[in-house]
PyMOL commands that place a pseudoatom at each C-alpha (Angstrom):
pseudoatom trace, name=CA, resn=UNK, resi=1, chain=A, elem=C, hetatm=0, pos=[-1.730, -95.761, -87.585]
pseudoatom trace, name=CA, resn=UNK, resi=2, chain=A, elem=C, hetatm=0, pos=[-3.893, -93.088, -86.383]
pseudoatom trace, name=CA, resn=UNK, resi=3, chain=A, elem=C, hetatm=0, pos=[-1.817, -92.811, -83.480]
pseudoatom trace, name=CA, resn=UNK, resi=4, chain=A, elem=C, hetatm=0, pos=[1.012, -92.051, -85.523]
pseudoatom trace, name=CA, resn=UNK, resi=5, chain=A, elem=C, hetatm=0, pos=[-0.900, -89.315, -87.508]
pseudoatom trace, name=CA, resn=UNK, resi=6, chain=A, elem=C, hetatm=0, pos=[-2.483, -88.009, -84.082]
pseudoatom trace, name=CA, resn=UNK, resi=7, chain=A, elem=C, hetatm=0, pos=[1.484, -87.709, -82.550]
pseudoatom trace, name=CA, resn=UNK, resi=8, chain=A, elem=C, hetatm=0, pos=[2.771, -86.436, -85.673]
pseudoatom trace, name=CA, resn=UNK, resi=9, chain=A, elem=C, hetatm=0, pos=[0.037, -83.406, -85.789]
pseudoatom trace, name=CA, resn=UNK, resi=10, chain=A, elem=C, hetatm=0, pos=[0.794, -82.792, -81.860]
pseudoatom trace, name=CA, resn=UNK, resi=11, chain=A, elem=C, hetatm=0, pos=[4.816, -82.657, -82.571]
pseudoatom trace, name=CA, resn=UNK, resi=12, chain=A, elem=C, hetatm=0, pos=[4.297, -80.095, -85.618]
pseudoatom trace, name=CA, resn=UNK, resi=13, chain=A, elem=C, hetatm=0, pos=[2.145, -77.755, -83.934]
pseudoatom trace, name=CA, resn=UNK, resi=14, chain=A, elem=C, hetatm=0, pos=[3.829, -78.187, -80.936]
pseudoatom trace, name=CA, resn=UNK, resi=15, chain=A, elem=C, hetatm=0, pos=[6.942, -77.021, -83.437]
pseudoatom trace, name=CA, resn=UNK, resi=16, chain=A, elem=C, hetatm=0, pos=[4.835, -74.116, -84.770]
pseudoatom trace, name=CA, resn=UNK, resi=17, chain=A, elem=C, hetatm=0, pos=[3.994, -72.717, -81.445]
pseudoatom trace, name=CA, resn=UNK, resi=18, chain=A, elem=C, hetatm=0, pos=[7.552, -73.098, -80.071]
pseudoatom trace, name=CA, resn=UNK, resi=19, chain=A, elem=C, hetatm=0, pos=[8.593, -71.259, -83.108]
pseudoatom trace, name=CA, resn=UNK, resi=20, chain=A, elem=C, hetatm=0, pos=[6.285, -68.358, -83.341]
pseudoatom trace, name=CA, resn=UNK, resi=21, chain=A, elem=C, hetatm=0, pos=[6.684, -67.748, -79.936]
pseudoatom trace, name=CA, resn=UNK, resi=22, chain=A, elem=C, hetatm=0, pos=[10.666, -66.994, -79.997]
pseudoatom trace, name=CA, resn=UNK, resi=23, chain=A, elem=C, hetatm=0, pos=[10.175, -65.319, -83.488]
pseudoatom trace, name=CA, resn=UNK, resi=24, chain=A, elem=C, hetatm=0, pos=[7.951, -63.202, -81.296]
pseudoatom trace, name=CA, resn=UNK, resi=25, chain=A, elem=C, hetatm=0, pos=[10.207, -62.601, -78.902]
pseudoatom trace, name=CA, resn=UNK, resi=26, chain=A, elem=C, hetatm=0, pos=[12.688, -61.030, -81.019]
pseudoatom trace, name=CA, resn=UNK, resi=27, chain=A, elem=C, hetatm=0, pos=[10.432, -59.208, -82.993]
pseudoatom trace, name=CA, resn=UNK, resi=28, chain=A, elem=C, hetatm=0, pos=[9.097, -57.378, -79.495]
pseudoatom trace, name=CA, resn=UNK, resi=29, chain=A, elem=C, hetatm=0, pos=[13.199, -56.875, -78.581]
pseudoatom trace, name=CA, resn=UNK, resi=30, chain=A, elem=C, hetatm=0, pos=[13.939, -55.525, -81.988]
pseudoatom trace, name=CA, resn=UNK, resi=31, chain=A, elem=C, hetatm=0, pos=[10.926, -52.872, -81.856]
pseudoatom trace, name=CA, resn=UNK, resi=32, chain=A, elem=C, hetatm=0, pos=[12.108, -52.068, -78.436]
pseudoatom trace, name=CA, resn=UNK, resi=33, chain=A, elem=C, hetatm=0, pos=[15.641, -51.118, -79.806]
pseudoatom trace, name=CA, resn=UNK, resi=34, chain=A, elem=C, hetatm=0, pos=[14.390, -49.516, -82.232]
pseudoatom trace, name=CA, resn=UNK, resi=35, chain=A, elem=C, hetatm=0, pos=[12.524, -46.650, -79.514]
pseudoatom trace, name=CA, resn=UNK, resi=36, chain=A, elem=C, hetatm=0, pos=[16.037, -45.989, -77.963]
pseudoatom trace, name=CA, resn=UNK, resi=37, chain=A, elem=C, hetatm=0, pos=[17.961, -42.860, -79.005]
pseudoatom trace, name=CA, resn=UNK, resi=38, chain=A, elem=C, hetatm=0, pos=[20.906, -43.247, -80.582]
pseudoatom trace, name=CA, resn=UNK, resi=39, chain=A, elem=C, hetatm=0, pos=[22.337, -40.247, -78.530]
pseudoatom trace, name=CA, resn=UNK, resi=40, chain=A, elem=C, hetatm=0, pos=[21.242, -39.013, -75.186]
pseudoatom trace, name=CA, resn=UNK, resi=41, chain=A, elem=C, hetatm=0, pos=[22.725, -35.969, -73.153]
pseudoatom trace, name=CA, resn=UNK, resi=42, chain=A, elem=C, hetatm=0, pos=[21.255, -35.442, -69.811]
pseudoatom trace, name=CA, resn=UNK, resi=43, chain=A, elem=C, hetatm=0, pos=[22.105, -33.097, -67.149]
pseudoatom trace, name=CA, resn=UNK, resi=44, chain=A, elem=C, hetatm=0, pos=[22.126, -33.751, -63.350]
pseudoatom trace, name=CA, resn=UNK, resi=45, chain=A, elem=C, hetatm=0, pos=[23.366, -31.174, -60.382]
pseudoatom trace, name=CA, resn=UNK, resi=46, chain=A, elem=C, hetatm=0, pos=[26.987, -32.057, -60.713]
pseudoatom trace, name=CA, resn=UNK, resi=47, chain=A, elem=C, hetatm=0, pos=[27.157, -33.425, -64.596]
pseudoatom trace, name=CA, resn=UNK, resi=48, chain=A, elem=C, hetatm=0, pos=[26.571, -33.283, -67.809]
pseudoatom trace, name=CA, resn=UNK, resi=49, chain=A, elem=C, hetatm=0, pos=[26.362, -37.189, -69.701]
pseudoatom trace, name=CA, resn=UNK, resi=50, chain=A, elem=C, hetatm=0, pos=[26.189, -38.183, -73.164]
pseudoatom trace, name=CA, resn=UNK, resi=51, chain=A, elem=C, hetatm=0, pos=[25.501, -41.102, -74.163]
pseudoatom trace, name=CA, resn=UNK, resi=52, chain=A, elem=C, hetatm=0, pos=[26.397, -42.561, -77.681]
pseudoatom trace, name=CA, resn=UNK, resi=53, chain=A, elem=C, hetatm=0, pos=[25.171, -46.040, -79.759]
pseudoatom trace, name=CA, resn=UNK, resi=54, chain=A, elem=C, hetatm=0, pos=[28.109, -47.556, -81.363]
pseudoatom trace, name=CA, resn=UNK, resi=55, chain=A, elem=C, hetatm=0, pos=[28.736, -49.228, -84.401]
pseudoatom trace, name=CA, resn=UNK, resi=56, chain=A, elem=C, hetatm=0, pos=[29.309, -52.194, -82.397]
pseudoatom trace, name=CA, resn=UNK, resi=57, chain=A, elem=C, hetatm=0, pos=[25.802, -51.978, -81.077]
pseudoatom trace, name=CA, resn=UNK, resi=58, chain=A, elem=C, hetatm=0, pos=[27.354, -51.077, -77.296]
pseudoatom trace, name=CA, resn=UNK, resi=59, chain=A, elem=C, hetatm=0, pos=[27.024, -47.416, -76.059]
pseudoatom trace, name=CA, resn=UNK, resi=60, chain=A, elem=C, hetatm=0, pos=[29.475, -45.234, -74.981]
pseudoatom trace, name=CA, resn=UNK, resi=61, chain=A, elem=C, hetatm=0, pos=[29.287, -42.665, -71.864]
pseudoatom trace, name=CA, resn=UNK, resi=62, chain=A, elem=C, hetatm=0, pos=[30.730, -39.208, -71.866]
pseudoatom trace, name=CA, resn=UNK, resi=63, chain=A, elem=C, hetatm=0, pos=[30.629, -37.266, -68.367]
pseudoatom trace, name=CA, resn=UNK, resi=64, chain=A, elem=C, hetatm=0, pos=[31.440, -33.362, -67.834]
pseudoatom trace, name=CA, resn=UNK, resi=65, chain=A, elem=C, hetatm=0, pos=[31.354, -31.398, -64.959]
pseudoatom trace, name=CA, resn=UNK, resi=66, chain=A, elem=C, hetatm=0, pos=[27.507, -29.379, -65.270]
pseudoatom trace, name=CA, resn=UNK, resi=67, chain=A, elem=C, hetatm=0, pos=[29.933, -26.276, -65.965]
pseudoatom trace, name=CA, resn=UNK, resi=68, chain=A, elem=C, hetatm=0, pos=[31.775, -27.893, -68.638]
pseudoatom trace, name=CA, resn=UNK, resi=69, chain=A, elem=C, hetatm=0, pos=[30.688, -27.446, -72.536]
pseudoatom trace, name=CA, resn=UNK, resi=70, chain=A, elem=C, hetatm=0, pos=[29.703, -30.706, -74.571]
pseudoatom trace, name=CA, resn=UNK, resi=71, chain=A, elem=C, hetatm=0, pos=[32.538, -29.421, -77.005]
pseudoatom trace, name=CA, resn=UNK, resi=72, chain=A, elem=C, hetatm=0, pos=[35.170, -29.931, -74.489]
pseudoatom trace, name=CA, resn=UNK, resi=73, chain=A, elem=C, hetatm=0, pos=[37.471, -32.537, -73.347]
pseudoatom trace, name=CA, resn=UNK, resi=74, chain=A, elem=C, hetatm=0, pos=[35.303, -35.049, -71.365]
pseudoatom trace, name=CA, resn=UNK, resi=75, chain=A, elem=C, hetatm=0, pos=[36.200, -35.392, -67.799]
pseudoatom trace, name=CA, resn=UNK, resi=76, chain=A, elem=C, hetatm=0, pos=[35.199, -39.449, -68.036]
pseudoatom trace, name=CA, resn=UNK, resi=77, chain=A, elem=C, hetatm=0, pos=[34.668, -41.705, -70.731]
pseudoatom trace, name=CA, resn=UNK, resi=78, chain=A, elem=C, hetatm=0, pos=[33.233, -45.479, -70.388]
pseudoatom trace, name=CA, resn=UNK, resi=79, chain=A, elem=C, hetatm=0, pos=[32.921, -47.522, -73.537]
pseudoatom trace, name=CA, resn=UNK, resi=80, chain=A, elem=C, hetatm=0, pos=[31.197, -50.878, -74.266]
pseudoatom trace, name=CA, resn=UNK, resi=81, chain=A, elem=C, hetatm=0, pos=[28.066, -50.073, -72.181]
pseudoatom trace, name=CA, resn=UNK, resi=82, chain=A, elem=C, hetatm=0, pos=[24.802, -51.834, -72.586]
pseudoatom trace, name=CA, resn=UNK, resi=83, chain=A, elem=C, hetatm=0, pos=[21.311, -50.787, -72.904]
pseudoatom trace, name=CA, resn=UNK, resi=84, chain=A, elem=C, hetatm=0, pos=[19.052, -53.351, -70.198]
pseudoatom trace, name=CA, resn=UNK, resi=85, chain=A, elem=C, hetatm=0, pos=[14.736, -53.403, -70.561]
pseudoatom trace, name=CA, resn=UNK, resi=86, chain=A, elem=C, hetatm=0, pos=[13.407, -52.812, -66.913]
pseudoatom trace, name=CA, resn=UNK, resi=87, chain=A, elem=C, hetatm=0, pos=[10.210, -54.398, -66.773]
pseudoatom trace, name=CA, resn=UNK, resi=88, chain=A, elem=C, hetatm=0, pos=[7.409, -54.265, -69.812]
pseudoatom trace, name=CA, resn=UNK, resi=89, chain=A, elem=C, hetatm=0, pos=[6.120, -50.628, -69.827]
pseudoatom trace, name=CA, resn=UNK, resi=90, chain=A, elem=C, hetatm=0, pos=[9.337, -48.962, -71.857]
pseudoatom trace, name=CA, resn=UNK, resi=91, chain=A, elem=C, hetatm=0, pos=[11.518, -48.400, -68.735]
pseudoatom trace, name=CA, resn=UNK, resi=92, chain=A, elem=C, hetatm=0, pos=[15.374, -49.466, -69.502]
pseudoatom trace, name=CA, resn=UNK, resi=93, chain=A, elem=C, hetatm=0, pos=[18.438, -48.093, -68.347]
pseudoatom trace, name=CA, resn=UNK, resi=94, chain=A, elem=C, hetatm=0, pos=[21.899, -47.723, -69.890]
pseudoatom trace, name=CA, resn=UNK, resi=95, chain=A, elem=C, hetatm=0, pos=[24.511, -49.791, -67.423]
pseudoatom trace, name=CA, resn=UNK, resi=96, chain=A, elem=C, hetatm=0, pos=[28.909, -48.690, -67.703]
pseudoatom trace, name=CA, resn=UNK, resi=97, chain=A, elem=C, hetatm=0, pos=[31.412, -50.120, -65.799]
pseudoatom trace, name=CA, resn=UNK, resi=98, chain=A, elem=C, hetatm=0, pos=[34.509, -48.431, -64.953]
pseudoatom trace, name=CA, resn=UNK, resi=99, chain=A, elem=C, hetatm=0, pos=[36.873, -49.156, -62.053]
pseudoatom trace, name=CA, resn=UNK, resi=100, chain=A, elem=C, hetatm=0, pos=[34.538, -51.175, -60.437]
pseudoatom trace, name=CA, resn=UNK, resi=101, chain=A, elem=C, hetatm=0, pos=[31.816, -48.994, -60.152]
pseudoatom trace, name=CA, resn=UNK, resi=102, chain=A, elem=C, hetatm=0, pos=[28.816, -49.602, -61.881]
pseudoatom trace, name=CA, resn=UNK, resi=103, chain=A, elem=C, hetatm=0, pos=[27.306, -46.615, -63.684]
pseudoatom trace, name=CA, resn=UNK, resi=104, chain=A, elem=C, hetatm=0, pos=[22.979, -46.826, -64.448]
pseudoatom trace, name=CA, resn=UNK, resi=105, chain=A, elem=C, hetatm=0, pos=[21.564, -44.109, -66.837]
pseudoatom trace, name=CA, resn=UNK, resi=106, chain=A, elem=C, hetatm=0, pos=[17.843, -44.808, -65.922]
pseudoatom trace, name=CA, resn=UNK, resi=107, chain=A, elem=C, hetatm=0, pos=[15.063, -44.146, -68.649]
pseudoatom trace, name=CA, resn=UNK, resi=108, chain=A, elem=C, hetatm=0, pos=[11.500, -42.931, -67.033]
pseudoatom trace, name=CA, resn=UNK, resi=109, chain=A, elem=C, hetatm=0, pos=[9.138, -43.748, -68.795]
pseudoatom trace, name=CA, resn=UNK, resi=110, chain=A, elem=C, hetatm=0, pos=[6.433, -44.758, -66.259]
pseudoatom trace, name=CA, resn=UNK, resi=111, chain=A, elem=C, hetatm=0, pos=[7.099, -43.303, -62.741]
pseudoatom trace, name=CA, resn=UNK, resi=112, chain=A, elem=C, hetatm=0, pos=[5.153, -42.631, -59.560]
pseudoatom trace, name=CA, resn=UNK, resi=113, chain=A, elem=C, hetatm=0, pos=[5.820, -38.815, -60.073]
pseudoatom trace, name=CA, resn=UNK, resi=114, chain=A, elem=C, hetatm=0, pos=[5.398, -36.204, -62.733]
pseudoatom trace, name=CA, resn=UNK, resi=115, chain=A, elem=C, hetatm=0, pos=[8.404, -34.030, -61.243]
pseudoatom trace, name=CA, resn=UNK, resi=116, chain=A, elem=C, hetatm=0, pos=[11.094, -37.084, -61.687]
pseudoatom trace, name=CA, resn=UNK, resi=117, chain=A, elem=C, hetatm=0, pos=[13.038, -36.124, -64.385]
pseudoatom trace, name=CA, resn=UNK, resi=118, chain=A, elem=C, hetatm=0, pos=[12.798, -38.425, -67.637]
pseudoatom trace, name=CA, resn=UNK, resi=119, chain=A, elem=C, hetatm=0, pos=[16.883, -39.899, -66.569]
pseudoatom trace, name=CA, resn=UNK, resi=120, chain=A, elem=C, hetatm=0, pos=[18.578, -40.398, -63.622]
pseudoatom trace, name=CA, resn=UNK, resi=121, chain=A, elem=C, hetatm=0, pos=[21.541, -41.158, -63.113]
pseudoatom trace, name=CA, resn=UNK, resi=122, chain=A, elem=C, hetatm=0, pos=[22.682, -43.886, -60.581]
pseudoatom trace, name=CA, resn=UNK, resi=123, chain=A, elem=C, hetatm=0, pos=[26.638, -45.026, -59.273]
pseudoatom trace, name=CA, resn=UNK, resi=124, chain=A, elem=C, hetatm=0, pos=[27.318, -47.875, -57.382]
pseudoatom trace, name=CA, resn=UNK, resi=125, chain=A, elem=C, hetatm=0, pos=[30.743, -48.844, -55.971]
pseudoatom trace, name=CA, resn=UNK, resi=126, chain=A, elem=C, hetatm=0, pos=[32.118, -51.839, -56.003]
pseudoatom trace, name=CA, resn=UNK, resi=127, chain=A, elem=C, hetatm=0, pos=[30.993, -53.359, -52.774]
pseudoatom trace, name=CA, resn=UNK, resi=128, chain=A, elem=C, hetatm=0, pos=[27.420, -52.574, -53.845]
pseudoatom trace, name=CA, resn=UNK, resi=129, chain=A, elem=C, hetatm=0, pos=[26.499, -49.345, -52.397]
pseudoatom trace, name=CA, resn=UNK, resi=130, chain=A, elem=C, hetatm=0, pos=[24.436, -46.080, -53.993]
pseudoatom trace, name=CA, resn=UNK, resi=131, chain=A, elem=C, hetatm=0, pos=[27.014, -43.681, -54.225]
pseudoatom trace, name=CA, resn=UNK, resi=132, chain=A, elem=C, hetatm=0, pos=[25.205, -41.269, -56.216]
pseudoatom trace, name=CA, resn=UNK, resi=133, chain=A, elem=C, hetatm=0, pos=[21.746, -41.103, -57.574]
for i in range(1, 133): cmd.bond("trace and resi %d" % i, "trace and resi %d" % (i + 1))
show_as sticks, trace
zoom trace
């Protein structure tokens, strides 16, 4: 009998911890969410980017040339892009695909250099090479 009671008590707080710990999990993934923007536009050399939350919870990536005006036509658009943590400091980066290229929008948070700007951009073609960053 105690036996019983000793295994039951181990099973339900074994229960409790399992539970509070993936209840945890999403609480830390909802707060991070909540610190993203829901629009970014960043400039590099060659571009301008915005970058747009959906309804839909996906993100959607609008390139001009670094010329062009943000009221213009853009020169690319990507939709259904994702937003991906990098590591547990606040780092993430927004990730497109188009064409087989991969397009990163990388958020600095923590970096090894105060002059790195606070996005960078990275492309990678499809056999896995930098092609821009």
């Amino acid at each position: 009998m105690i036996k019983t009671v000793l295994a039951a008590i181990c099973l339900t707080a074994a229960s409790s911890v399992s539970y509070a710990n993936s209840h945890a999990t999403d609480a830390v993934q909802k707060e991070y969410v909540q610190k993203v923007p829901k629009t970014v536009i960043i400039k590099t050399k060659k571009f301008k980017i915005r970058i747009d939350q959906q309804p839909n919870e996906q993100y959607l990536y609008q390139s001009w040339s670094a010329k062009g005006k943000l009221t213009s036509k853009p020169s690319m658009i990507i939709s259904n892009g994702e937003i991906i943590p990098d590591g547990t400091g606040g780092n993430y980066y927004y990730e497109f695909q188009n064409e087989g290229y991969t397009y990163q929008i990388w958020r600095n948070y923590l970096t090894d250099s105060v002059k790195k700007p606070p996005y960078t951009l990275k492309v990678i073609d499809p056999q896995g090479h930098i092609v821009a960053s």
